[in-house]
Backbone of each chain as ProteinMPNN parsed JSONL, in Angstrom:
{"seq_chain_A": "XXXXXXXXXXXXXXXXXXXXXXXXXXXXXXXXXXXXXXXXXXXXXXXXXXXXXXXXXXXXXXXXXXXXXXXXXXXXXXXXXXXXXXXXXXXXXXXXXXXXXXXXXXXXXXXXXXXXXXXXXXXXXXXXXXXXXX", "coords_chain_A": {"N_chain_A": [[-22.056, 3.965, -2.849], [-22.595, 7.54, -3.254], [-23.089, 10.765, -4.536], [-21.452, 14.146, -3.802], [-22.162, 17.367, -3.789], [-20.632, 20.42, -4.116], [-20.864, 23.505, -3.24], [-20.132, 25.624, -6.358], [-18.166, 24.349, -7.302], [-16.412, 20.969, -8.377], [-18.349, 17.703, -8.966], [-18.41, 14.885, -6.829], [-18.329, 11.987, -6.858], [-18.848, 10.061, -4.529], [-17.002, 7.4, -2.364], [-17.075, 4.786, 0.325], [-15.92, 3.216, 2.965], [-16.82, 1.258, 5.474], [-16.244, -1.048, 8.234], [-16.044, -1.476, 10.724], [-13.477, -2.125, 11.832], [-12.047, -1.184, 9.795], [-12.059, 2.086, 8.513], [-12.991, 4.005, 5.624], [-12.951, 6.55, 4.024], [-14.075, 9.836, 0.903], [-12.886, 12.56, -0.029], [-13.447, 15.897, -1.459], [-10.613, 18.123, -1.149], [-9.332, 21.211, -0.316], [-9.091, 21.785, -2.998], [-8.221, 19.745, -4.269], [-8.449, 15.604, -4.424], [-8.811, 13.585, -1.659], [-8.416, 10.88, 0.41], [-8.976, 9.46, 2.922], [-7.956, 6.927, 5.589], [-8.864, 4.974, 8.351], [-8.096, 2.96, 11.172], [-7.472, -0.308, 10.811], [-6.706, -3.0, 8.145], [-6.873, -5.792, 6.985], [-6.794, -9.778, 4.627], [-9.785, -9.271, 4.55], [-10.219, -7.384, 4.134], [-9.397, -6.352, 1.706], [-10.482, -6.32, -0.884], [-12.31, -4.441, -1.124], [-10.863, -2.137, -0.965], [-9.739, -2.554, -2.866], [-11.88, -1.935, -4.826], [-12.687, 0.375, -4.324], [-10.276, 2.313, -4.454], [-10.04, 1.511, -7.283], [-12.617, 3.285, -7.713], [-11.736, 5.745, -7.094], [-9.82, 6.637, -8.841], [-10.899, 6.46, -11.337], [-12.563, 8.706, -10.5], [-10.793, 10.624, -9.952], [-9.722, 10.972, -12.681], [-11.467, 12.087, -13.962], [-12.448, 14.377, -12.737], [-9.743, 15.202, -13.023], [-7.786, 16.253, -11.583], [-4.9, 17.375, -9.782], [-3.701, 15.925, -8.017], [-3.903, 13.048, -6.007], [-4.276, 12.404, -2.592], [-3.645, 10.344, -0.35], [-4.315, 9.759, 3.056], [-3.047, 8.547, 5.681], [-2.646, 8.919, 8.018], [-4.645, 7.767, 10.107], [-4.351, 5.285, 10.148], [-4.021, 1.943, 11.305], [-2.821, -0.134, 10.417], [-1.794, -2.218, 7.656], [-2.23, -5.6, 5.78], [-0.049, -7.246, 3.264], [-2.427, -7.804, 1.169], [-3.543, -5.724, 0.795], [-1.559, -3.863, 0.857], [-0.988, -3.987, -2.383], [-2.883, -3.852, -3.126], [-2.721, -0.971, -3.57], [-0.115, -0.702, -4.46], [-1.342, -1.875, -7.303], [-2.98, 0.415, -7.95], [-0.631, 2.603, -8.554], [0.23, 1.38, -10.272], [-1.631, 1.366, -12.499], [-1.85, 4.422, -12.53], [0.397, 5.041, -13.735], [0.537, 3.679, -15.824], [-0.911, 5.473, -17.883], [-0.723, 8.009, -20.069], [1.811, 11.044, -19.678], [0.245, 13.473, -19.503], [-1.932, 12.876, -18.607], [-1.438, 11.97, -16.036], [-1.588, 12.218, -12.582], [-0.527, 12.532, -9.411], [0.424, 10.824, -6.378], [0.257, 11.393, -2.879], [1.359, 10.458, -0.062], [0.311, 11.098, 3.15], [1.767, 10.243, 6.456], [2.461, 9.25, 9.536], [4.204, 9.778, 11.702], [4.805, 8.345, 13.878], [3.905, 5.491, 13.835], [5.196, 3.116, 13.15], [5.429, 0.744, 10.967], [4.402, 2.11, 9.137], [6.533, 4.581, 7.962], [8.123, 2.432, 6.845], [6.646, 1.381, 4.731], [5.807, 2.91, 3.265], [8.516, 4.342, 2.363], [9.574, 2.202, 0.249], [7.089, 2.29, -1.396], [7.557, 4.666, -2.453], [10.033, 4.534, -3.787], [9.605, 2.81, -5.584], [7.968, 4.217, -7.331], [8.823, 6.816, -8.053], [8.364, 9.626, -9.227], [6.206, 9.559, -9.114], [5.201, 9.692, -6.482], [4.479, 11.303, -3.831], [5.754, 11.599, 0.005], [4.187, 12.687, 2.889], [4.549, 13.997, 6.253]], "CA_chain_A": [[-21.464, 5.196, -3.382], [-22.867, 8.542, -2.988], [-22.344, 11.823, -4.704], [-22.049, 14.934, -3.08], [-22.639, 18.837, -4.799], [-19.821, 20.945, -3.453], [-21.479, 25.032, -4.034], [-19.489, 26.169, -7.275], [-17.158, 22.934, -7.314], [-16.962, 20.02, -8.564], [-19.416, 16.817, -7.706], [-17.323, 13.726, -5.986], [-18.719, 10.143, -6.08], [-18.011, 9.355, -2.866], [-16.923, 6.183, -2.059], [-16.929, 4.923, 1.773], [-16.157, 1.78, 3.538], [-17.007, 1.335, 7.107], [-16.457, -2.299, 8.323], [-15.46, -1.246, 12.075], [-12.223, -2.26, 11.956], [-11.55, -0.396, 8.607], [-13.031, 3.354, 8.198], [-12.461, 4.825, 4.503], [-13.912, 8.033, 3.01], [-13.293, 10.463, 0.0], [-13.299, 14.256, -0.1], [-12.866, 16.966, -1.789], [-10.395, 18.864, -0.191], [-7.868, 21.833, -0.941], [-8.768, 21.723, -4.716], [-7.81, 17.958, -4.587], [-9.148, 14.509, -4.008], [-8.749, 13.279, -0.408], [-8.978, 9.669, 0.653], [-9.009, 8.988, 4.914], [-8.144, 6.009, 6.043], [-8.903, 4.942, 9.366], [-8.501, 1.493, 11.555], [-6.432, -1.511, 10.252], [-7.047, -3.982, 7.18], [-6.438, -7.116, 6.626], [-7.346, -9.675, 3.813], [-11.109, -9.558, 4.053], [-10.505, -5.33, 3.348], [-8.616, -6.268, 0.354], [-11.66, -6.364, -2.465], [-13.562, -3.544, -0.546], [-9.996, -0.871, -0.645], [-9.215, -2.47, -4.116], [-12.612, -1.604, -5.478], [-12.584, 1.544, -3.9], [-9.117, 2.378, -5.517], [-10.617, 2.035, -8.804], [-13.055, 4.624, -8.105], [-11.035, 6.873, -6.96], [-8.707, 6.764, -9.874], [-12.069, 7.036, -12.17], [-12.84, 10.107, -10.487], [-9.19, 11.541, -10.509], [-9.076, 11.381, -14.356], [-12.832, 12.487, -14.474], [-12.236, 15.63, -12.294], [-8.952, 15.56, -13.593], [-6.878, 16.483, -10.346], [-3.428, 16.977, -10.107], [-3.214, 15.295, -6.756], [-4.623, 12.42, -5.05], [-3.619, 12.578, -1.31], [-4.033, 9.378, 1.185], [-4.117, 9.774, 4.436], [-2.597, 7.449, 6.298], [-2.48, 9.073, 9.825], [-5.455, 7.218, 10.993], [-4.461, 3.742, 9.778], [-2.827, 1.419, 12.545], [-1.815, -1.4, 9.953], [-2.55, -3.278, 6.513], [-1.017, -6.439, 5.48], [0.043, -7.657, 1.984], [-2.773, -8.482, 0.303], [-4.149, -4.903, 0.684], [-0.837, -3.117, 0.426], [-0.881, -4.863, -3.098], [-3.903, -3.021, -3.818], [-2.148, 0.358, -4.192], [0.384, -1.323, -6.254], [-1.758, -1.961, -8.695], [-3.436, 1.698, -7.756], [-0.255, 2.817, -8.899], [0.525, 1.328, -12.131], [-2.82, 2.022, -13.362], [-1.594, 5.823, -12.945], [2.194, 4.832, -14.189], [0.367, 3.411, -17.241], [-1.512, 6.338, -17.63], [-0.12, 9.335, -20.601], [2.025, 11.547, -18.69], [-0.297, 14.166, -19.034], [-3.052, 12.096, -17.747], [-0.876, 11.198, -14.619], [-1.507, 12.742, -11.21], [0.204, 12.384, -8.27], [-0.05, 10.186, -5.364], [0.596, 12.221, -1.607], [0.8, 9.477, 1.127], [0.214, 11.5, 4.37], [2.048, 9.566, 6.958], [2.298, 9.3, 11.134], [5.806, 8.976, 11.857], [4.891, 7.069, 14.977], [3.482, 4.36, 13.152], [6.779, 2.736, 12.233], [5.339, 0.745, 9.423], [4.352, 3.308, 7.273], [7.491, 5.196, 7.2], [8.576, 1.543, 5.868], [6.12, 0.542, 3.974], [6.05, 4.622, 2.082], [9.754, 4.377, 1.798], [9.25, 1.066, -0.267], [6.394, 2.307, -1.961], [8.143, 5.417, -2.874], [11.533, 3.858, -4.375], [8.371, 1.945, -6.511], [7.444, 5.293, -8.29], [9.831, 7.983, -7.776], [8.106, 10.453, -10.106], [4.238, 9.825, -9.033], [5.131, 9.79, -5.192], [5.382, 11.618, -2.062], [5.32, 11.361, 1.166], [4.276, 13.869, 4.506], [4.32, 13.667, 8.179]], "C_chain_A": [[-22.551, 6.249, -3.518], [-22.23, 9.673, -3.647], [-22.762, 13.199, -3.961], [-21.521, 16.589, -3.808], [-21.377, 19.575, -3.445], [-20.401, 22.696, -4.171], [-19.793, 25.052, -4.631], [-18.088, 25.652, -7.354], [-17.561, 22.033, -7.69], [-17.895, 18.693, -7.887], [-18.155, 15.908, -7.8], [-18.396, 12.625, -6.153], [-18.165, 9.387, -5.319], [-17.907, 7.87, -2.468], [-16.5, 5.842, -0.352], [-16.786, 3.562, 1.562], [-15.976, 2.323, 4.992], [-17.22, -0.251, 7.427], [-16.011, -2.255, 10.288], [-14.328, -1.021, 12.218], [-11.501, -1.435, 11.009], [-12.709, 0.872, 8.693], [-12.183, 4.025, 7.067], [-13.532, 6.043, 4.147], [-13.225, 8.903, 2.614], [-13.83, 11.477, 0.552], [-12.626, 14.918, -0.845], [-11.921, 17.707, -1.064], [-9.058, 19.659, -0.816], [-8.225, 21.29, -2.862], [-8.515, 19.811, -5.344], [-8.452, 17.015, -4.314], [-8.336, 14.165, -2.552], [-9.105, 11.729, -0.169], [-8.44, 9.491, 1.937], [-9.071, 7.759, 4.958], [-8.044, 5.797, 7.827], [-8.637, 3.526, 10.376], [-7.187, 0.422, 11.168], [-7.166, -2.4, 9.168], [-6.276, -4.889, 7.11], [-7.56, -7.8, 5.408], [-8.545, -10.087, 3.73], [-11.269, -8.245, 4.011], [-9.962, -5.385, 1.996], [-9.186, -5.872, -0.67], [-12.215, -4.576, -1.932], [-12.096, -2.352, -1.476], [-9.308, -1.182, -2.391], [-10.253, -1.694, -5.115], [-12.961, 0.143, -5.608], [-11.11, 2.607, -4.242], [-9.765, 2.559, -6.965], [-11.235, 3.058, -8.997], [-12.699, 5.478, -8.367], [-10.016, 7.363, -8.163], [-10.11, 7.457, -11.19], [-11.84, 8.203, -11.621], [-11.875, 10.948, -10.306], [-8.948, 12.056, -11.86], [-10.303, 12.146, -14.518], [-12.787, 14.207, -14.173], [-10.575, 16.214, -12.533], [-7.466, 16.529, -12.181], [-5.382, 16.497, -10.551], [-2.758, 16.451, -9.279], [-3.49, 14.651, -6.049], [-3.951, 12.325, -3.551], [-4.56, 11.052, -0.739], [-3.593, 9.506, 2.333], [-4.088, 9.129, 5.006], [-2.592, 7.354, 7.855], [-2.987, 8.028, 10.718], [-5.005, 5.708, 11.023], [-3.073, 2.888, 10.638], [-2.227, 0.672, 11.562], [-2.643, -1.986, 8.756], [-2.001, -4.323, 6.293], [-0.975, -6.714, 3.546], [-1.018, -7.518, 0.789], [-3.554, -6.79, 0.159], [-3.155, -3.684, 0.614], [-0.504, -3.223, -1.424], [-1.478, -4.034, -3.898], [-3.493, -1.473, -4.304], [-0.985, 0.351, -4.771], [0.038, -0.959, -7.175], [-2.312, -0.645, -8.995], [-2.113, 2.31, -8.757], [0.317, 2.998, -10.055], [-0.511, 1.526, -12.601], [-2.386, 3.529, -13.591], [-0.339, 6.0, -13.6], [1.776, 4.744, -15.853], [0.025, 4.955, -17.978], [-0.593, 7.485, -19.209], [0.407, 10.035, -19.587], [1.226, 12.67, -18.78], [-1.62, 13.939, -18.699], [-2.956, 12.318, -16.061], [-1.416, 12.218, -13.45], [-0.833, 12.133, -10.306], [-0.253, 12.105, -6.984], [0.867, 10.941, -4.22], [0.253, 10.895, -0.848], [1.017, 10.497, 2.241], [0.456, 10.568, 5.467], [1.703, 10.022, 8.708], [2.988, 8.912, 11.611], [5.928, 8.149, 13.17], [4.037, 6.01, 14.481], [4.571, 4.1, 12.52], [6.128, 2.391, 11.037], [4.956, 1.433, 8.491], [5.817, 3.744, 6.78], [8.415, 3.453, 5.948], [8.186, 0.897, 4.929], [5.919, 2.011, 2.423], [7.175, 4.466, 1.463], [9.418, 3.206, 0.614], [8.507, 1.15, -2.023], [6.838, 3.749, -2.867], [8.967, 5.156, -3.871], [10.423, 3.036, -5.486], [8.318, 2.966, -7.696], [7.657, 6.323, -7.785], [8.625, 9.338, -7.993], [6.735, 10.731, -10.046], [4.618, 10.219, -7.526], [5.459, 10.622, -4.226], [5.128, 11.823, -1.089], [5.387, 12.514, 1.869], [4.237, 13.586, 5.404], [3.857, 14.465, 8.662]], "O_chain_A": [[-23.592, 5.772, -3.968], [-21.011, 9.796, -3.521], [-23.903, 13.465, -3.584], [-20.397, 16.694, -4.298], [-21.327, 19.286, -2.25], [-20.327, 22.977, -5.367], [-18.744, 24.768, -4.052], [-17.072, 26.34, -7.45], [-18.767, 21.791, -7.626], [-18.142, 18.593, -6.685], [-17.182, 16.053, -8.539], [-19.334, 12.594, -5.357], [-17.36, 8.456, -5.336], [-18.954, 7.253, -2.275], [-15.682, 6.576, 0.202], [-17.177, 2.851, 0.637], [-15.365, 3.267, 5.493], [-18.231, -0.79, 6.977], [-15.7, -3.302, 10.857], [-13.92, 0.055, 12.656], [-10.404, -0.979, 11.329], [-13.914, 0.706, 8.884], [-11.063, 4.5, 7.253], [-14.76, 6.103, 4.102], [-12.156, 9.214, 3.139], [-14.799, 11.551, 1.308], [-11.42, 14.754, -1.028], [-12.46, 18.097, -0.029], [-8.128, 19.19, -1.471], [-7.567, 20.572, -3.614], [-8.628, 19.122, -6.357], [-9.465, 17.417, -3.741], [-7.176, 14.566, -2.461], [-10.191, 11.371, -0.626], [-7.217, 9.354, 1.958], [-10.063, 7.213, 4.476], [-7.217, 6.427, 8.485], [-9.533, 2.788, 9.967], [-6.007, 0.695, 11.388], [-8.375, -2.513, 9.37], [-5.05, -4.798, 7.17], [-8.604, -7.247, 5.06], [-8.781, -11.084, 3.048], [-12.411, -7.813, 3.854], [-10.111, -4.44, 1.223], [-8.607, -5.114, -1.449], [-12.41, -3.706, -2.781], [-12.405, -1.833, -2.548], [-8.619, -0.377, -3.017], [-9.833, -0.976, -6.022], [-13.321, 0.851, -6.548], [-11.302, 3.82, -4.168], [-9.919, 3.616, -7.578], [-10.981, 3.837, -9.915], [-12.922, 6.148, -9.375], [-9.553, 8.503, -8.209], [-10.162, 8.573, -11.706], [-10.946, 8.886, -12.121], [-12.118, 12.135, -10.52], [-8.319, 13.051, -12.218], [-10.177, 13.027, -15.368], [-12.998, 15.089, -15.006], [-10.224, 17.369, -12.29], [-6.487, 17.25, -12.371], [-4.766, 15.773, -11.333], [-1.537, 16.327, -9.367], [-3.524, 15.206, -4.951], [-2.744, 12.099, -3.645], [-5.773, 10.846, -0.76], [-2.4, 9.344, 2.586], [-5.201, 8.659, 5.24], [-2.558, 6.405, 8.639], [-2.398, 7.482, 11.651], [-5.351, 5.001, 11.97], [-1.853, 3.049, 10.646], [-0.999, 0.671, 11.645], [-3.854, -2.202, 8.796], [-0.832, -4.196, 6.655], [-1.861, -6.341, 2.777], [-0.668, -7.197, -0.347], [-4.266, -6.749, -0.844], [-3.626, -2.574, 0.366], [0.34, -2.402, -1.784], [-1.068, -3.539, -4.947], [-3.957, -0.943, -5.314], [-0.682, 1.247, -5.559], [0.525, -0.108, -7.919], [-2.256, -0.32, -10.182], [-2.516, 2.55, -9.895], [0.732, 3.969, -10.688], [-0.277, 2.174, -13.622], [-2.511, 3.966, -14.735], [-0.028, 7.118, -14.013], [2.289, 5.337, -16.802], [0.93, 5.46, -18.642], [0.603, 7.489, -18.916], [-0.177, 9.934, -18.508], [1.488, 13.259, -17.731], [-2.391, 14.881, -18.517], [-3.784, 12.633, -15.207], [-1.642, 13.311, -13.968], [-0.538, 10.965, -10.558], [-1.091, 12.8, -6.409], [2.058, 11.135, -4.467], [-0.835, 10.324, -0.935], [2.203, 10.825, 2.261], [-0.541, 9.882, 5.695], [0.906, 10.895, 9.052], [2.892, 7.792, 12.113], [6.892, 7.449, 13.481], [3.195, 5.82, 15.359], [4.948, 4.681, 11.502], [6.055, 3.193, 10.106], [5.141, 1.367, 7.275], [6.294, 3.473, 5.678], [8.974, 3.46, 4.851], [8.826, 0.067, 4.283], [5.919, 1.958, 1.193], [7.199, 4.416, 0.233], [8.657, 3.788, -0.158], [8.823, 0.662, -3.108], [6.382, 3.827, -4.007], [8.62, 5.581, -4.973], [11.097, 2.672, -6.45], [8.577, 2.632, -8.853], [6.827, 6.875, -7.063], [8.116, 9.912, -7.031], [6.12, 11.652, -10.584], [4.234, 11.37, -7.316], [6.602, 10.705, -3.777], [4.034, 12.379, -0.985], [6.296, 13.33, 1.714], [3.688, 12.491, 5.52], [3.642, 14.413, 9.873]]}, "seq_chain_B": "XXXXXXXXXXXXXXXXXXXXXXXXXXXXXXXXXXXXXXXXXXXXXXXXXXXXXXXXXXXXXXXXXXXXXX", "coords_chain_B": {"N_chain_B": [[6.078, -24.024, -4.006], [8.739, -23.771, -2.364], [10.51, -22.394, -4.128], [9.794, -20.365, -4.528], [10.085, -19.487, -1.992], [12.556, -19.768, -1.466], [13.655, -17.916, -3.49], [12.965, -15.153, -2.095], [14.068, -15.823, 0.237], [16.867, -15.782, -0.867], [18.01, -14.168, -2.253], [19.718, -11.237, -3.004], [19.653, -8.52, -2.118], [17.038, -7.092, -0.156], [15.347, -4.987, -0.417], [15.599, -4.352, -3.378], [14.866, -7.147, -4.546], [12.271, -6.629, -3.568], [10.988, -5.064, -4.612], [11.07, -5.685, -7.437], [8.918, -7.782, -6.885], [6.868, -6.085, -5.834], [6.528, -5.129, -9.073], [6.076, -7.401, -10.365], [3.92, -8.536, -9.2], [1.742, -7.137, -9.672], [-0.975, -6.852, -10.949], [-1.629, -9.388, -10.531], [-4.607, -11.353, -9.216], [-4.864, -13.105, -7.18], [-4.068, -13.232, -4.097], [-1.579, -11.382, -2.75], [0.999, -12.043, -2.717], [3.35, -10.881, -2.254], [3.98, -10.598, 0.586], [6.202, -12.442, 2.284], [8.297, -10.663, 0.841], [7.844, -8.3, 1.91], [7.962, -8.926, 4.605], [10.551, -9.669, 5.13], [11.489, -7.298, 3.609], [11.29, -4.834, 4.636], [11.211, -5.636, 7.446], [13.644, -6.52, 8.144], [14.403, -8.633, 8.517], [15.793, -11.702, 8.838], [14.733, -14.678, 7.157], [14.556, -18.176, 7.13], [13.352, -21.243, 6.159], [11.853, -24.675, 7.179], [11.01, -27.632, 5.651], [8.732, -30.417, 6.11], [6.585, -32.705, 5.193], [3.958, -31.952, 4.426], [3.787, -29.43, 5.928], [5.094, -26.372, 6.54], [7.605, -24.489, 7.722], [8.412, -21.203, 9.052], [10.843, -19.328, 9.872], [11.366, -16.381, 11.17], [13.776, -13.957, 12.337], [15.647, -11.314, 14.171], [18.145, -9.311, 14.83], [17.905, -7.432, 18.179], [19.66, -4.515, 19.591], [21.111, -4.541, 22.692], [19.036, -3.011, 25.27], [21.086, -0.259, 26.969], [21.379, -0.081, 30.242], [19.771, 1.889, 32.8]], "CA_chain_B": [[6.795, -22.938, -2.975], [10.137, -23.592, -2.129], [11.196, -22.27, -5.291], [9.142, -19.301, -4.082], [10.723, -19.351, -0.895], [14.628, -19.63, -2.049], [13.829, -16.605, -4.124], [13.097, -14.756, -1.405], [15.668, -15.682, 0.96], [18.746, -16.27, -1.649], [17.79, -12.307, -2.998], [20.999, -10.524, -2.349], [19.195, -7.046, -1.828], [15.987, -7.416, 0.157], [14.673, -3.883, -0.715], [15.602, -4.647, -4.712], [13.992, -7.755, -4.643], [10.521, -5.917, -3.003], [9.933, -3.73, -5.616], [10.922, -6.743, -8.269], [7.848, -8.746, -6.455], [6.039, -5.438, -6.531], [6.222, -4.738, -10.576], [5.402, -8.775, -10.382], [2.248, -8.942, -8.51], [1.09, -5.605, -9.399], [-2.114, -7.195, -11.78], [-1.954, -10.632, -9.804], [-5.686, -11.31, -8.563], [-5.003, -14.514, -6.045], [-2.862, -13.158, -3.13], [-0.82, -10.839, -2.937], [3.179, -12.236, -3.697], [4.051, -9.703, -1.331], [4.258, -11.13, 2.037], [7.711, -12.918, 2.783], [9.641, -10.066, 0.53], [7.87, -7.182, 2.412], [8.842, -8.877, 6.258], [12.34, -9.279, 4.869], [12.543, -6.033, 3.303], [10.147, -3.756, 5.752], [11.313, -5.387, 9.495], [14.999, -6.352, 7.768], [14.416, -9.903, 9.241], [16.217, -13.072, 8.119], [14.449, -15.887, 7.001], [14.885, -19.574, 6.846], [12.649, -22.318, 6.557], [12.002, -26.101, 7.024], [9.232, -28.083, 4.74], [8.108, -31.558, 6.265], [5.701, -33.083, 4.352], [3.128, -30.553, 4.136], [4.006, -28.579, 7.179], [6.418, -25.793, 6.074], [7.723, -23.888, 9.042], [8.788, -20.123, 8.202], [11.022, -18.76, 10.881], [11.708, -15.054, 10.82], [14.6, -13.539, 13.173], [16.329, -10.237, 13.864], [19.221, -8.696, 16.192], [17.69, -6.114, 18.571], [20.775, -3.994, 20.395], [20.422, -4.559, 24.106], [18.55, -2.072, 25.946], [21.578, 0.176, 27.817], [20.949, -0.026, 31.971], [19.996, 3.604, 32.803]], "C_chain_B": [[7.98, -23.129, -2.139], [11.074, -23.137, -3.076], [10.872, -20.375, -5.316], [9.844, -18.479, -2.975], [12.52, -18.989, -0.57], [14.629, -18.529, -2.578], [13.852, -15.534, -3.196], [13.782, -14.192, -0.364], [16.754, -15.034, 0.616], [18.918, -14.68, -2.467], [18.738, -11.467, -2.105], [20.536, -8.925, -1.413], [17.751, -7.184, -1.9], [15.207, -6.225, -0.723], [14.292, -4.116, -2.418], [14.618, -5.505, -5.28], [12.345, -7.514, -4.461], [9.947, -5.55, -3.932], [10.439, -4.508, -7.065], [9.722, -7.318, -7.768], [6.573, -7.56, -6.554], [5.42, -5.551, -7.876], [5.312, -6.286, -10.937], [4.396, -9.072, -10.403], [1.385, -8.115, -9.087], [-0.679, -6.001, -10.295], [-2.353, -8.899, -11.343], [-3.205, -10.171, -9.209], [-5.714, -12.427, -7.584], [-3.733, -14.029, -4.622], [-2.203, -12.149, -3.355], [0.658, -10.78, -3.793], [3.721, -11.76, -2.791], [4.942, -10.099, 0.044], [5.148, -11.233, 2.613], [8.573, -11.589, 2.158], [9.16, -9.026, 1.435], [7.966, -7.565, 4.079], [10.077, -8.875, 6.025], [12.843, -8.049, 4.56], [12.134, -4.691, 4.494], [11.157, -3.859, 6.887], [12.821, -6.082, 9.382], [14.994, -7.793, 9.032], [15.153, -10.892, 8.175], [15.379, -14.005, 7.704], [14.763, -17.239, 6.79], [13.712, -20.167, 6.881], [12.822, -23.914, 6.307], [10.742, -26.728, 6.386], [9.205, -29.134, 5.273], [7.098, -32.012, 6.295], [4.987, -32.375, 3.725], [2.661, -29.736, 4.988], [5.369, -27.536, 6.6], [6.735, -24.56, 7.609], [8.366, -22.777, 8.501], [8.952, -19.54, 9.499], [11.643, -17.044, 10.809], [12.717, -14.307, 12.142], [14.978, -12.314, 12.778], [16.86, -10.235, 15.101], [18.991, -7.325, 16.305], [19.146, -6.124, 19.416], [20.292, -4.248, 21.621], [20.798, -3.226, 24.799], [19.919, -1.365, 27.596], [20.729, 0.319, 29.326], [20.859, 1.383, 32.226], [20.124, 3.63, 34.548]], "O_chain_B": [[8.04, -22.462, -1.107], [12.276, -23.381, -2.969], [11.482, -19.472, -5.887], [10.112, -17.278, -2.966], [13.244, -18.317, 0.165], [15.61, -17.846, -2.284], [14.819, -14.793, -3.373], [14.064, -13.045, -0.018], [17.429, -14.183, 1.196], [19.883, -14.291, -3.124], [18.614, -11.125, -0.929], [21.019, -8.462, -0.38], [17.117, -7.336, -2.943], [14.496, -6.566, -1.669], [13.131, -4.098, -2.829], [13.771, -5.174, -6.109], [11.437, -8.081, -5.07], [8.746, -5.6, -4.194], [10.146, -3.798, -8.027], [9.119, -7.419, -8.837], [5.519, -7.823, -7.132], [4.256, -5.905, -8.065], [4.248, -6.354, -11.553], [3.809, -9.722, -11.268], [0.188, -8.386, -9.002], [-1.544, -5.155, -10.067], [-3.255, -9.541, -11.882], [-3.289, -9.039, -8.732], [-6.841, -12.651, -7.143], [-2.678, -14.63, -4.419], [-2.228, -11.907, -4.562], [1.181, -10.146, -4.709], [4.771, -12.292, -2.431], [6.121, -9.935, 0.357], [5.361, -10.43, 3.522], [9.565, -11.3, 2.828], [10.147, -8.577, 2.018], [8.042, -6.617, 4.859], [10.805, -8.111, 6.66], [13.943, -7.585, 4.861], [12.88, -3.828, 4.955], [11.81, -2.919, 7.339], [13.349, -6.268, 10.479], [15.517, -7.795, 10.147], [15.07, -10.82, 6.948], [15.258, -14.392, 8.866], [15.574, -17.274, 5.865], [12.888, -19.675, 7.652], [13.629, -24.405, 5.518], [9.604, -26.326, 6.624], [10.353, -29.423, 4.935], [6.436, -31.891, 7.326], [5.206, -32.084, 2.549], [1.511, -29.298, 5.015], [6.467, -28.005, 6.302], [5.853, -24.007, 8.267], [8.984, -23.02, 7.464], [8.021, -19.231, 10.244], [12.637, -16.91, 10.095], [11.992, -14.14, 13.123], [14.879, -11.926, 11.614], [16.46, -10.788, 16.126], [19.308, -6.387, 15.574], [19.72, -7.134, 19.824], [19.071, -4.213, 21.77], [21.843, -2.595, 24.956], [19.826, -1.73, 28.768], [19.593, 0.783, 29.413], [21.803, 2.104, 31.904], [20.305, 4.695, 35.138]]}, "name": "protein", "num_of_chains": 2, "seq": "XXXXXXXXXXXXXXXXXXXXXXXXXXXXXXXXXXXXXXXXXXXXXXXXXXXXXXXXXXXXXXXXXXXXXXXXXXXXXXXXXXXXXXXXXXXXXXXXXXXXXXXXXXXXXXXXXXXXXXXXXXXXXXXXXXXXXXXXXXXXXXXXXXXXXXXXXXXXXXXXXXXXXXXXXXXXXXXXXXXXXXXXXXXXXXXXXXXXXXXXXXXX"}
């Protein structure tokens, strides 16, 4: 982890994973937090995208955001044990005061079937934190 | 896990059940949970399976439309 000085913005503790197969990284972006995913995961990305989840939630409440966005475009495929992980991503922000809460943006790639089914899903989960783009 | 497995199946409303196994798992640290309800509810597949001894076989089916002759 890495932080990086944005002129007359806030700082970010950037969190990255790069395992080949998986490419993650945060940003600032548009006033908001940004998280890129890239590649496919499976479960030996699980710990890495769970741990990396936590940060990101730290530095959501820290910088206080009203919008975490994931970007999903890049990401061919996850399975279970790492869709799981933004589960629990979620109820950590569900638990949350509602004026704590921010709001989760999944940025989708409507030719990637499973997202739209795995968003829909994850949507119908948490009406009120969620929503999805294409 | 056949008790695991029946739940799964014998779950009238795949989607319902998902996001029951969601709220479930959601602080589980060994596995997910996820797996069997999100191919049933995701790719809207059937399941069945057979257990012998300690071989459990987990067959997953669906009915694609056949591809009109152009």
């Amino acid at each position: 982890m890495s932080a990086v000085e944005l002129p007359g913005q806030a700082t970010l503790e950037v969190s990255t994973i790069d395992t080949g197969e998986l490419r993650v990284r945060t940003a600032l972006e548009n006033g908001g937090l940004t998280v890129h995913f890239a590649g496919s995961a499976d479960s030996r990305s699980m710990m890495s995208i769970d741990g990396l989840l936590t940060k990101v939630h730290a530095e959501a409440l820290r910088l206080a955001v009203g919008e975490v966005t994931a970007d999903f475009r890049g990401f061919d495929f996850m399975n279970s044990s790492c869709f799981k992980a933004f589960v629990s991503w979620i109820c950590r922000v569900e638990e949350l005061d509602a004026a704590a809460q921010y709001k989760i943006c999944f940025l989708s790639d409507e030719a990637k079937h499973w997202q739209r089914r795995s968003l829909d899903a994850r949507k119908s989960f948490a009406v009120d934190l969620i929503r999805t783009e294409t | 896990m056949r008790a695991t497995l029946d739940e799964v199946i014998a779950a009238p409303d795949a989607q319902a059940h998902y996001l029951t196994l969601m709220r479930r798992t959601a602080k589980r640290v060994d596995g997910s949970g996820l797996g069997l309800g999100r191919v049933r509810a995701e790719s809207e597949m059937q399941l069945t399976y057979t257990i012998e001894g300690e071989n459990v076989l987990l067959r997953a089916e669906m009915r694609l439309a056949a591809e009109e002759p152009s």
